[in-house]
TORGU-710190 format. One line per field, with one value per residue (C-alpha): residue number from 0; residue in three letters; x, y negated, z. Coordinates in nm, 2 decimals, always signed. Example, Ala and Ser with C-alpha at 12.3 -4.5 7.8 and 13.67 -1.06 7.14 Angstrom:
BEGIN
nr <- c(0 | 1)
rest <- c(ALA | SER)
u <- c(+1.23 | +1.37)
v <- c(+0.45 | +0.11)
w <- c(+0.78 | +0.71)
//
This chain:
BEGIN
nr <- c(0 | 1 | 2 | 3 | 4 | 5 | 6 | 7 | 8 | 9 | 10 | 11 | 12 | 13 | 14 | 15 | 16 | 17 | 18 | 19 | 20 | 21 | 22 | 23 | 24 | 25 | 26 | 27 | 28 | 29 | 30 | 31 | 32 | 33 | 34 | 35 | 36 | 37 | 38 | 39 | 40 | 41 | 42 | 43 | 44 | 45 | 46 | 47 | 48 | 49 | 50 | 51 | 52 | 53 | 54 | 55 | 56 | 57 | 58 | 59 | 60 | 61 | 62 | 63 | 64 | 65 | 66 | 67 | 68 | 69 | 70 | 71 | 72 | 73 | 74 | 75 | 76 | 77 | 78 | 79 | 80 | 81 | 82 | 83 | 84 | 85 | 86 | 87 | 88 | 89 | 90 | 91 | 92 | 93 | 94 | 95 | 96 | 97 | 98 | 99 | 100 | 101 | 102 | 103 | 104 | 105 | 106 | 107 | 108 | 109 | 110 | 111 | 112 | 113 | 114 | 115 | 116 | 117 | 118 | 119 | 120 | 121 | 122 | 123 | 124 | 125 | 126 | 127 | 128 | 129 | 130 | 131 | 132 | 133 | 134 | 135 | 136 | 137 | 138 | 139 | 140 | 141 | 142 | 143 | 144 | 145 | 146 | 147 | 148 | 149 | 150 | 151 | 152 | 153 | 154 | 155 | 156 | 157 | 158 | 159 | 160 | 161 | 162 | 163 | 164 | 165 | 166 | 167 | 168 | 169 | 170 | 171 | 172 | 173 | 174 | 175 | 176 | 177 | 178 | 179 | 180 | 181 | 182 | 183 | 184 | 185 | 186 | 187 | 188 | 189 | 190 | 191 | 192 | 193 | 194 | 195 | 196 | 197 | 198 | 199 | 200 | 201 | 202 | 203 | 204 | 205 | 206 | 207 | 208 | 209 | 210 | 211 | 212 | 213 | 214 | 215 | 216 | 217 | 218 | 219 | 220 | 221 | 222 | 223 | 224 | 225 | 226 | 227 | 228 | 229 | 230 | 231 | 232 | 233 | 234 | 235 | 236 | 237 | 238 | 239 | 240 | 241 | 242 | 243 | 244 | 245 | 246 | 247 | 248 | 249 | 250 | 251 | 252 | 253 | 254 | 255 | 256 | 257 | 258 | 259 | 260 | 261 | 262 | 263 | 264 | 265 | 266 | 267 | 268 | 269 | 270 | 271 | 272 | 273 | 274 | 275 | 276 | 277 | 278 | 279 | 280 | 281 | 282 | 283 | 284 | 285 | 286 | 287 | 288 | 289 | 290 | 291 | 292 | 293 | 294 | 295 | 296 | 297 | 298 | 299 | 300 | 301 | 302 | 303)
rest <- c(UNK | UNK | UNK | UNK | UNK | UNK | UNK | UNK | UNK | UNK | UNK | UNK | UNK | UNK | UNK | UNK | UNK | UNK | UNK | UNK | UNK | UNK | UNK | UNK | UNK | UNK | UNK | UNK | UNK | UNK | UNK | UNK | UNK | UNK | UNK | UNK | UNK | UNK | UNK | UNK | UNK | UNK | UNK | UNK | UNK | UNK | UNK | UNK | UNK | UNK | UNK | UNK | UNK | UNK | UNK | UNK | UNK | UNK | UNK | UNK | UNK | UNK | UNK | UNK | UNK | UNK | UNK | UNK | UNK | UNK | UNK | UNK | UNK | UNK | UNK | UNK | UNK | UNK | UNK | UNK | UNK | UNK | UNK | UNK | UNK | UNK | UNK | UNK | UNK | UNK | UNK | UNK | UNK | UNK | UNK | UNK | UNK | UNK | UNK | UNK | UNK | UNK | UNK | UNK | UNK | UNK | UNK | UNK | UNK | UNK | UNK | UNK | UNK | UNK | UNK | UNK | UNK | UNK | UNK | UNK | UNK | UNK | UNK | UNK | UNK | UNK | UNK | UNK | UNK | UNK | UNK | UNK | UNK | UNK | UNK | UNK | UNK | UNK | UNK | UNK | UNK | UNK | UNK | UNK | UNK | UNK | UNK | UNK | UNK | UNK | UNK | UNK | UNK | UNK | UNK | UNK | UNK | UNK | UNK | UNK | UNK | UNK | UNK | UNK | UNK | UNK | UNK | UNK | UNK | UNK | UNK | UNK | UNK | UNK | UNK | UNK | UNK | UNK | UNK | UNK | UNK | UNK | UNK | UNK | UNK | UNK | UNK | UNK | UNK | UNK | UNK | UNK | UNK | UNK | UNK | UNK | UNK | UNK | UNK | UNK | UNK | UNK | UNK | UNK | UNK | UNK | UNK | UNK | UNK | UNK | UNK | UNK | UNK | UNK | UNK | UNK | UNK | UNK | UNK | UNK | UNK | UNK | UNK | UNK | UNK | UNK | UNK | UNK | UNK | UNK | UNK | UNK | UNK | UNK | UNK | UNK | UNK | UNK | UNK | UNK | UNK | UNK | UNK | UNK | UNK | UNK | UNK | UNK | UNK | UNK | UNK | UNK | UNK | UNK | UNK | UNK | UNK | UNK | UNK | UNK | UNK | UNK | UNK | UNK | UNK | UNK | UNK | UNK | UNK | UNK | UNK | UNK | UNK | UNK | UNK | UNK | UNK | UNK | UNK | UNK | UNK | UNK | UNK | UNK | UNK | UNK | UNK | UNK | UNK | UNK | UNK | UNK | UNK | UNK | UNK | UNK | UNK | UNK | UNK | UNK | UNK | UNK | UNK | UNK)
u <- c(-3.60 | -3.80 | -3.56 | -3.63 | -4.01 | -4.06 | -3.85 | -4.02 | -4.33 | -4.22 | -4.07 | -4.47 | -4.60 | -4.34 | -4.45 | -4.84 | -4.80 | -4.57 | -4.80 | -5.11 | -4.82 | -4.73 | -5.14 | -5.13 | -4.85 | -4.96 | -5.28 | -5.09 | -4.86 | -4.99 | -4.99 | -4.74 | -4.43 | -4.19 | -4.27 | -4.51 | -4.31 | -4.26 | -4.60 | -4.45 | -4.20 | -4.47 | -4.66 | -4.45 | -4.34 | -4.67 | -4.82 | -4.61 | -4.69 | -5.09 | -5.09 | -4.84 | -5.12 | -5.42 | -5.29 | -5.25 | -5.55 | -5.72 | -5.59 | -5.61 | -5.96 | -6.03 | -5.91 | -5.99 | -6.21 | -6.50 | -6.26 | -6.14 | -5.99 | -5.70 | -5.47 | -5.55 | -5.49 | -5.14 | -5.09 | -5.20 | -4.95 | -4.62 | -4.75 | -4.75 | -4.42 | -4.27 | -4.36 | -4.20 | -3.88 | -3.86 | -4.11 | -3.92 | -3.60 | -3.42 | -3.55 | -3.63 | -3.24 | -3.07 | -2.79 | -2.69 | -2.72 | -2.44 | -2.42 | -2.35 | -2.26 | -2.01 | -2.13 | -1.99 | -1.98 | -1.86 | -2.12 | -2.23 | -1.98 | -2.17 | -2.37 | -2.37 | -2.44 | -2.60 | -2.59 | -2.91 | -3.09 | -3.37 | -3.63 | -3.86 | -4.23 | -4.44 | -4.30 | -4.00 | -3.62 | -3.33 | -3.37 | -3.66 | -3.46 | -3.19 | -3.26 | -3.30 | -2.99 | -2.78 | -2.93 | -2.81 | -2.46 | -2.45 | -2.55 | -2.28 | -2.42 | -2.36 | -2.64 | -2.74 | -3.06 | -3.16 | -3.35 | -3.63 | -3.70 | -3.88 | -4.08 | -4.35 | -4.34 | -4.48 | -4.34 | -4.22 | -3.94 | -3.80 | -3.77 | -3.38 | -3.32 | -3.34 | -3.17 | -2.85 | -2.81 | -2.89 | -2.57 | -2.36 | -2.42 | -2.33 | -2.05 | -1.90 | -1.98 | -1.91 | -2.24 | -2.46 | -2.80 | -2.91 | -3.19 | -3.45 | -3.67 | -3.96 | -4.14 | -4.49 | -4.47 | -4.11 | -4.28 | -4.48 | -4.15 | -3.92 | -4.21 | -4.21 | -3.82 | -3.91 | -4.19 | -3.87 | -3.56 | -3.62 | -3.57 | -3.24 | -3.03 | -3.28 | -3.24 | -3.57 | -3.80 | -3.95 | -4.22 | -4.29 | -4.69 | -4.69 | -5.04 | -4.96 | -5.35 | -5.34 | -5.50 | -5.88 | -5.70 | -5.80 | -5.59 | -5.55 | -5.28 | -5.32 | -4.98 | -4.88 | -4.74 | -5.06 | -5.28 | -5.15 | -5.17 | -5.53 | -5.75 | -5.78 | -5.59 | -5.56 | -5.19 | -5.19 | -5.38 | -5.15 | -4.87 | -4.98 | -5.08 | -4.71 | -4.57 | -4.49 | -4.53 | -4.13 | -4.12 | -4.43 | -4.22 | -3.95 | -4.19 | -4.24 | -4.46 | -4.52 | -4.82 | -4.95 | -5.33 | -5.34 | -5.20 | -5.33 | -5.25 | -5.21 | -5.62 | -5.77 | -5.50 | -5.71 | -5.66 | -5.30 | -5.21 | -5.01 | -5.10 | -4.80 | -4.63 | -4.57 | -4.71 | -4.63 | -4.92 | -4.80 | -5.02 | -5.05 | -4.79 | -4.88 | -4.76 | -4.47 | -4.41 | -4.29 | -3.96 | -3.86 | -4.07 | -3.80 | -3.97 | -4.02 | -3.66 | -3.60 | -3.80 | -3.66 | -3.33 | -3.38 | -3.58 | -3.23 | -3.01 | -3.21 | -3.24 | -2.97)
v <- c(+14.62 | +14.72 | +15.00 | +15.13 | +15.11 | +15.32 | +15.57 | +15.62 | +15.60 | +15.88 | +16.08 | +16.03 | +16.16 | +16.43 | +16.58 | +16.52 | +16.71 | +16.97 | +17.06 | +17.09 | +17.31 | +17.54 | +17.60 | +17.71 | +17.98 | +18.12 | +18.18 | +18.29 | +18.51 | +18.82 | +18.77 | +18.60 | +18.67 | +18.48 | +18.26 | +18.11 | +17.89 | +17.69 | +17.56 | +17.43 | +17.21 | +17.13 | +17.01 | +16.76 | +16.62 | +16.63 | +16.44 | +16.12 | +16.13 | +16.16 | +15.87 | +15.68 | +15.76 | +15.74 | +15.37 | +15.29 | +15.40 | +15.21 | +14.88 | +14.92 | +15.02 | +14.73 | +14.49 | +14.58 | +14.35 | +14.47 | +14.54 | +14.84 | +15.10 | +15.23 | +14.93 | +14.98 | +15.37 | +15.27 | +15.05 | +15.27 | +15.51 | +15.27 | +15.15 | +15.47 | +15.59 | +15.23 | +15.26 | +15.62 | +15.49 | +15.18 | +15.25 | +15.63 | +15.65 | +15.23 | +15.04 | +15.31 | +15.40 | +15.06 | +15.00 | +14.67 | +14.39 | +14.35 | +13.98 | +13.78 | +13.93 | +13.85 | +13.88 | +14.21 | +14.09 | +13.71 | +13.51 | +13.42 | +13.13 | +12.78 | +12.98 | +12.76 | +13.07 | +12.91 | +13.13 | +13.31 | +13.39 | +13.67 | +13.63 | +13.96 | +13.98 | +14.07 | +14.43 | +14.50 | +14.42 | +14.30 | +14.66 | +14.57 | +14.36 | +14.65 | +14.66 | +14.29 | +14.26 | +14.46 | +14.28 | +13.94 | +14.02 | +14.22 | +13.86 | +13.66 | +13.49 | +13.53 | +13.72 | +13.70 | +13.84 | +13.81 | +14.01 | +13.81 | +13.90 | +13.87 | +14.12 | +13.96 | +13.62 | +13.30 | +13.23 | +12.85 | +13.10 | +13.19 | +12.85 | +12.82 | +13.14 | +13.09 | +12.72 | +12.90 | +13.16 | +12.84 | +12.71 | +13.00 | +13.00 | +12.67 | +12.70 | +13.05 | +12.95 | +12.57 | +12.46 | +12.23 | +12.38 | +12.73 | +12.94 | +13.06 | +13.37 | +13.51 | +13.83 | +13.83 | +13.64 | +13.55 | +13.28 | +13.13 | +13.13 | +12.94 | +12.70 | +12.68 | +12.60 | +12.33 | +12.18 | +12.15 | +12.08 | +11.93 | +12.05 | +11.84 | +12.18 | +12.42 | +12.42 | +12.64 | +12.83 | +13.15 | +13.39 | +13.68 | +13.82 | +13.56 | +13.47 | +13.10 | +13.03 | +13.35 | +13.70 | +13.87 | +14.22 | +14.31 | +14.21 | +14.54 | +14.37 | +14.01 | +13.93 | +13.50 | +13.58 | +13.79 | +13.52 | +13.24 | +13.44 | +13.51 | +13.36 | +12.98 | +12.96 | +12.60 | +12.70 | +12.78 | +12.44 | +12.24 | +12.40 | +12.28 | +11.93 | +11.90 | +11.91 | +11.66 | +11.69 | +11.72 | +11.97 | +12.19 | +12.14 | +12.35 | +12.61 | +12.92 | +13.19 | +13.53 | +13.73 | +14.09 | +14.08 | +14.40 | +14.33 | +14.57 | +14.32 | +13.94 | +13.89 | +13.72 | +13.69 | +13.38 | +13.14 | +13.16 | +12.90 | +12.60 | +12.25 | +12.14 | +12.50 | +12.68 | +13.07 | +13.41 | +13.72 | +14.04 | +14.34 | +14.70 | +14.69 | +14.67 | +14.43 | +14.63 | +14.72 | +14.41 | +14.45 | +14.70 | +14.68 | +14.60 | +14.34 | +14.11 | +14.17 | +14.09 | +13.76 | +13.65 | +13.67 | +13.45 | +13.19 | +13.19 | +13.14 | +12.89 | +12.70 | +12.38)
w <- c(+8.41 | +8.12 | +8.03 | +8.37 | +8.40 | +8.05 | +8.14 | +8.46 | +8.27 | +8.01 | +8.28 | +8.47 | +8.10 | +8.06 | +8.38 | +8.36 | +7.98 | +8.17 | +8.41 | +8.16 | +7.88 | +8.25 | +8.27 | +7.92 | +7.96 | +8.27 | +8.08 | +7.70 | +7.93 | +7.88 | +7.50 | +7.38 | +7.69 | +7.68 | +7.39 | +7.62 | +7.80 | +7.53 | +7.56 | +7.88 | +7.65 | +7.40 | +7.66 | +7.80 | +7.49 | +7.32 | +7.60 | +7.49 | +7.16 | +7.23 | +7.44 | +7.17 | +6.91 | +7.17 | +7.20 | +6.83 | +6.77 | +6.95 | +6.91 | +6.53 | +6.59 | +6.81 | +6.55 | +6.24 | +6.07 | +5.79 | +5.50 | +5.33 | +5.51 | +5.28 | +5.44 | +5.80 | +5.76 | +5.62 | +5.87 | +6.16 | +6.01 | +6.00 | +6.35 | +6.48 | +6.36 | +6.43 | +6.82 | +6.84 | +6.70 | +6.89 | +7.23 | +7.22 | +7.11 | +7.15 | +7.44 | +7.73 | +7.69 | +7.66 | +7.94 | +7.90 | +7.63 | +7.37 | +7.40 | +7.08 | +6.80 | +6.48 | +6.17 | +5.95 | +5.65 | +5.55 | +5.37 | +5.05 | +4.88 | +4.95 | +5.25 | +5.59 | +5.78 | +6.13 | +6.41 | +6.52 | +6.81 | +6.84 | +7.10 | +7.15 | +7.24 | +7.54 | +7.71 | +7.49 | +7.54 | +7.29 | +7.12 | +6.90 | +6.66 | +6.59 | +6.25 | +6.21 | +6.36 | +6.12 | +5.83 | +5.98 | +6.05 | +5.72 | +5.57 | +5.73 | +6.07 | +6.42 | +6.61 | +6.97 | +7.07 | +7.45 | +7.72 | +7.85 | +8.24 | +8.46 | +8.24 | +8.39 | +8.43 | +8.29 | +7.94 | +8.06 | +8.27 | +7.97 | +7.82 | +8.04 | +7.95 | +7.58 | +7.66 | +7.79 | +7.50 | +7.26 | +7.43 | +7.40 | +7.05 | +6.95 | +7.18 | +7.03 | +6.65 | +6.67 | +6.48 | +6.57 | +6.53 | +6.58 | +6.40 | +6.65 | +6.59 | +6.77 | +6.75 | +6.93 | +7.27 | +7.17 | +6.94 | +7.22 | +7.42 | +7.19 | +7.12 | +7.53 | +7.50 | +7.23 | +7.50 | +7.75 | +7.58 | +7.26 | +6.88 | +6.81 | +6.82 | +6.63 | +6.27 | +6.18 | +6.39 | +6.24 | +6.41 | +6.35 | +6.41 | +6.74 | +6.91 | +6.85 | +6.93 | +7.19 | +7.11 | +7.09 | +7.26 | +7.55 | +7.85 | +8.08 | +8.35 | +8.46 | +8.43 | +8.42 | +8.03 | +7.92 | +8.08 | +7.89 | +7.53 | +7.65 | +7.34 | +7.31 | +7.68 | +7.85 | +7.83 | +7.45 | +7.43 | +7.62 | +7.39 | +7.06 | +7.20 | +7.32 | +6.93 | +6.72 | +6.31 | +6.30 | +6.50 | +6.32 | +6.00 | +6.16 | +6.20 | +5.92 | +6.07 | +5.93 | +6.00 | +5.91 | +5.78 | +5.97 | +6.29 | +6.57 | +6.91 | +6.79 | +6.62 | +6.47 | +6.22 | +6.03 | +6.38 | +6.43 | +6.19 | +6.34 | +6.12 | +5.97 | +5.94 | +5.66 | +5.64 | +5.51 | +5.52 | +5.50 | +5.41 | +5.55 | +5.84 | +6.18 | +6.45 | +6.62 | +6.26 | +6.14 | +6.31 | +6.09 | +5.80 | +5.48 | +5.31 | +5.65 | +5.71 | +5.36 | +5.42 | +5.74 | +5.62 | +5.30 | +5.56 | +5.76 | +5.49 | +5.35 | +5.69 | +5.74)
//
């Protein structure tokens, strides 16, 4: 579904950008001939990427704090170039998901090697976690990273969803427990699983830039998921009431200081769970950025 609705938004873009590049070589004609219609090209394409940066921009602007502006230009940058690659190029184009996935490489002598299952955040699909992905299997363990739809829905929906691939795990790799990561609203979710179904089967949880305590952004769609990662939300509430100190020990969250969509960054801390901060990479960032990857596998290999 997701797939679907950016390409249609692209192909809304493409034409609006077309129409404005067309404008242009009707008026360059007499100058430049032919080479005019590539304005018409330019146009199109260039209208994407102005809207991609039109959008960065302004959520890094709406959330940076009063602190030096070095970081936040970096981040801006990797953001940027992060939401091309993955907003452009991976999920609009997406068919179908692979299912699980065998690990490429065996692992380490002594490694226990638990299965994994990758939860993405609020408007992506299963293609956010490609790179993650790869590292995992490259690192010995089993990979399944799942599609969460309705795109739109309440973030409780999920919570079978995630149940079922949870199952599918244990039953394909014969463990016990399964590692469960989120990225975004995919940390909300799997802590909406844990509300349901318990943590006996999870062996760590880890969350990546998640609005455990909601997000300051502004909310442009009233959708049931944005609602309840509205700050402080009676939903978000209810959530943390609903956990044990057993369970928050499961929990290792990572965060980006310079996170453009989950802020404040200071009041997503979860009592009980241990923290990572990253520096100068923005929130859609952190799926790709080498040293969270780097992190995230280390937090999986250590889990039991």
């Amino acid at each position: 579904m997701l797939a679907r609705l950016l390409r249609f938004t692209y192909l809304v873009q493409v034409l609006t950008g077309a129409l404005i590049g067309t404008w242009g070589a009707v008026e360059m004609a007499p100058k430049w001939g032919a080479a005019s219609l590539g304005l018409i090209v330019l146009g199109g394409l260039g209208w994407v990427v102005f809207w991609q940066a039109v959008i960065i921009g302004w959520s890094m602007f709406l959330s940076r704090p009063d602190e030096p502006l070095g970081p936040w230009l970096k981040a801006a940058t990797g953001e940027f170039k992060a939401a091309l690659l993955i907003f452009g190029l991976r999920m609009p184009w997406t068919r179908s998901n692979p299912g699980i996935l065998p690990p490429t490489s065996p692992p380490e002598p002594g490694q226990t090697a638990l299965p994994v299952l990758l939860v993405h955040g609020f408007l992506c699909n299963h293609r956010v976690w490609d790179n993650v992905v790869v590292a995992l299997r490259q690192s010995g363990h089993t990979v399944l990273a799942v599609d969460l739809e309705p795109v739109f829905a309440s973030i409780d929906d999920y919570a079978p969803l995630i149940e079922r691939a949870v199952a599918d795990l244990r039953t394909r790799t014969g463990f016990e427990k399964v590692v469960l990561v989120g990225h975004s609203m995919g940390g909300v979710a799997i802590r909406a699983w844990l509300r349901t179904y318990g943590a006996k089967r999870a062996a760590k949880i880890i969350t990546l830039g998640t609005p455990h305590n909601g997000t300051q952004a502004p909310q442009w769609v009233s959708t049931p998921n944005g609602l309840q990662m509205k700050w402080r939300s009676a939903w978000s509430e209810a959530l943390a009431l609903s956990e044990t100190p057993q369970i928050r020990q499961l929990m290792h969250l990572a965060f980006t200081r310079h996170d453009n969509i989950v802020h404040p960054q200071s009041d997503q801390l979860l009592d009980g769970a241990s923290v990572t901060e990253f520096s100068g990479i923005g929130h859609l960032q952190m799926c790709l950025d080498d040293g969270v990857i780097t992190w995230l596998v280390n937090q999986v290999e250590t889990a039991k």
